[in-house]
ROVEX-450654 format. One line per 5 residues: number of its first residue (from 1); their letters; for each residue y, z, x of N, C-alpha, C. Coordinates in steps of 0.001 Angstrom, whole numbers, always signed. Last residue first. Layout:
NUM> a> Y,Z,X,Y,Z,X,Y,Z,X  ...
REM end
This chain:
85> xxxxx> +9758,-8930,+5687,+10555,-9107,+7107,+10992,-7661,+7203  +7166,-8998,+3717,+8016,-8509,+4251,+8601,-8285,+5375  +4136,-10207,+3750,+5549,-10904,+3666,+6684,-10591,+3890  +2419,-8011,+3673,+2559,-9023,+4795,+3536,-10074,+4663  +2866,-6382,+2004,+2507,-5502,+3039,+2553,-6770,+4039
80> xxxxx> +3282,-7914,-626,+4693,-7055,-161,+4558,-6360,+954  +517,-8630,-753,+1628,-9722,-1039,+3279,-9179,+293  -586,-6802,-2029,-949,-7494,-143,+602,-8317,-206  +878,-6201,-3885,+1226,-4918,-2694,+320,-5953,-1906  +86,-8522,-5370,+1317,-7775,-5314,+1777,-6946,-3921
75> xxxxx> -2712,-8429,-5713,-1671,-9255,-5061,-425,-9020,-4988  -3192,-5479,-7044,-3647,-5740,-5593,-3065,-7072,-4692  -2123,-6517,-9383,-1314,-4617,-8637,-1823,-5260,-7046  -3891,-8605,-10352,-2359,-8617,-10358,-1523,-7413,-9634  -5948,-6626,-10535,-5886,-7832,-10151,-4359,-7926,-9778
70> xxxxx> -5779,-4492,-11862,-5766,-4773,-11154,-5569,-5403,-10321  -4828,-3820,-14954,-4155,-4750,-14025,-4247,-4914,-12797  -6877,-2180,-15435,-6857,-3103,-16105,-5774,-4085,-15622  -7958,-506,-12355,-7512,-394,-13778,-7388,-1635,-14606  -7820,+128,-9831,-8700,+332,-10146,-7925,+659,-11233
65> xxxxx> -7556,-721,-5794,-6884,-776,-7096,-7705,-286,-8164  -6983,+438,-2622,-7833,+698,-3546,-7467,+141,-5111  -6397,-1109,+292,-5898,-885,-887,-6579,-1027,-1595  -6724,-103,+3895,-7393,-461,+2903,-6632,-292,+1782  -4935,-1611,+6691,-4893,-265,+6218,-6168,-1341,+4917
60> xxxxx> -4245,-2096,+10253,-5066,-2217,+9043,-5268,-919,+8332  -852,-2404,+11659,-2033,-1744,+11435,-2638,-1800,+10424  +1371,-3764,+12448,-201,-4319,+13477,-1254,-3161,+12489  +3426,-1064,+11983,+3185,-2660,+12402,+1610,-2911,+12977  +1878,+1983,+10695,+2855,+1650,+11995,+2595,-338,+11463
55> xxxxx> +2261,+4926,+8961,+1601,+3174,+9033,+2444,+2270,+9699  +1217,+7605,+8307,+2012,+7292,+9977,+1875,+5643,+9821  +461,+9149,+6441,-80,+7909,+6912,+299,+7588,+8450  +3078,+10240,+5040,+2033,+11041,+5879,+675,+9960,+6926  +3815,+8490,+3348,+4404,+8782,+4914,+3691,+9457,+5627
50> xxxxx> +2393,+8261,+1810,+2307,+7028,+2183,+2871,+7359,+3462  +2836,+11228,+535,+1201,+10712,+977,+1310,+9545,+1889  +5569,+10919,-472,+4676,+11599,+773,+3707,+11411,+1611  +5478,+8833,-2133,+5940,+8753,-1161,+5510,+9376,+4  +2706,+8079,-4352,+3326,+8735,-3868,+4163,+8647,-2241
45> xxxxx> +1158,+5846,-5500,+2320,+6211,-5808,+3504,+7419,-4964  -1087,+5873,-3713,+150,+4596,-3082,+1087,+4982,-4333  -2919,+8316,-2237,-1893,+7822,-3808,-672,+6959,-3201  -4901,+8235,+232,-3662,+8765,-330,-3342,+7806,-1501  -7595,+8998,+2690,-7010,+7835,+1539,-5509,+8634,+816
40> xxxxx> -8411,+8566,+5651,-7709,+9733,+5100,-6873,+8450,+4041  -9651,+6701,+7719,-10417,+7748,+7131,-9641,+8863,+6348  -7834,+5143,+8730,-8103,+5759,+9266,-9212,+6912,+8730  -5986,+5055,+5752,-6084,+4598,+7101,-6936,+5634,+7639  -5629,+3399,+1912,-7038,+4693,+3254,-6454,+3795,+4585
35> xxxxx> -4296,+4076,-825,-4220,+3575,+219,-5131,+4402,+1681  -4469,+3408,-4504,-4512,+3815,-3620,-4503,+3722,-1968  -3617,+3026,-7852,-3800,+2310,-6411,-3554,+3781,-5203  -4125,+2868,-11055,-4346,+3860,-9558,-4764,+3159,-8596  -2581,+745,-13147,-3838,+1030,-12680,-3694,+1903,-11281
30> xxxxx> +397,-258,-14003,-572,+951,-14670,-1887,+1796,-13672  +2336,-687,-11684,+1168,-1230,-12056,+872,+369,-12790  +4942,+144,-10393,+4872,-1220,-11133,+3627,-1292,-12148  +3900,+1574,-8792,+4238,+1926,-9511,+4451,+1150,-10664  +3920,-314,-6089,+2575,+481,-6693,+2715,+858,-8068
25> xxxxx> +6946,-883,-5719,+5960,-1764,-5615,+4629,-757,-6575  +7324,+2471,-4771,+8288,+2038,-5962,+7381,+93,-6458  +5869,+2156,-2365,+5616,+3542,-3262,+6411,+2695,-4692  +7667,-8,-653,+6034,+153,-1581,+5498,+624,-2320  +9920,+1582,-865,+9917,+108,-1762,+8192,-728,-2053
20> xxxxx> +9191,+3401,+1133,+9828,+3968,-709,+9540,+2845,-1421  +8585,+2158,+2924,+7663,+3027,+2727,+7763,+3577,+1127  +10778,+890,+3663,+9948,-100,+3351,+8682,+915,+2642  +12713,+3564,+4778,+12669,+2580,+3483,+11438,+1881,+2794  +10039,+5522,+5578,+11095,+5481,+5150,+11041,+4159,+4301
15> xxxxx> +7796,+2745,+6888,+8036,+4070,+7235,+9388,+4040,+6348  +4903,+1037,+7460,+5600,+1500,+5926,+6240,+2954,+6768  +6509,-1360,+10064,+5641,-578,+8951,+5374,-120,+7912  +8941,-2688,+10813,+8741,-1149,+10966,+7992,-236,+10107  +7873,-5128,+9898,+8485,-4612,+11641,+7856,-3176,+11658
10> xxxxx> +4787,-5666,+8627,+6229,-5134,+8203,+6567,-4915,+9503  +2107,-6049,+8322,+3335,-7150,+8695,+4667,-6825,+9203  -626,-4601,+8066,+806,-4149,+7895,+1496,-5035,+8763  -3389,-5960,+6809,-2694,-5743,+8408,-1419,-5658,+8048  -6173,-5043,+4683,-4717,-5884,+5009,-4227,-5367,+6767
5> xxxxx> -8921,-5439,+2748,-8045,-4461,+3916,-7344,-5566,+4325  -9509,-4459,-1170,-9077,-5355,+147,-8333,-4782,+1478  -10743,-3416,-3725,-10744,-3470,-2379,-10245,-4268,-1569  -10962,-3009,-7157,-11076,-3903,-6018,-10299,-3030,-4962  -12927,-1955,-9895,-12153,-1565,-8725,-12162,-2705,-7713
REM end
């Protein structure tokens, strides 16, 4: 399992769109990724869960990876949580 905490780049966070194109990002990967703000973790496959988050700009979130493509799932989504205009 890897771990890393990131700072949401994104203007408008993960909300709606950018929020589907992460959920749809996660999915990519065999391995269960997951996402914790604030003390409340959620399924980075799922849309709901990621909206339920409230993940505003400026905000540190944690990404859980944990499978045989880890590696590669966890650069990916830091990748797409701080490069994205």
């Amino acid at each position: 399992m890897i771990e890393k905490k990131v700072t949401v780049q994104l203007k408008t966070g993960l909300q709606a769109r950018p929020a589907a194109l992460f959920v749809q990002e996660a999915n990519r990967y065999n391995s269960e990724v997951f996402v914790e703000k604030d003390g409340k973790r959620v399924n980075a496959k799922s849309i709901m869960g990621i909206m339920s988050l409230a993940i505003g700009s400026g905000v540190d979130i944690t990404i859980s990876v944990s499978g045989h493509d880890e590696e590669e799932a966890i650069k990916g989504l830091e990748a797409f949580i701080t490069e994205q205009n």
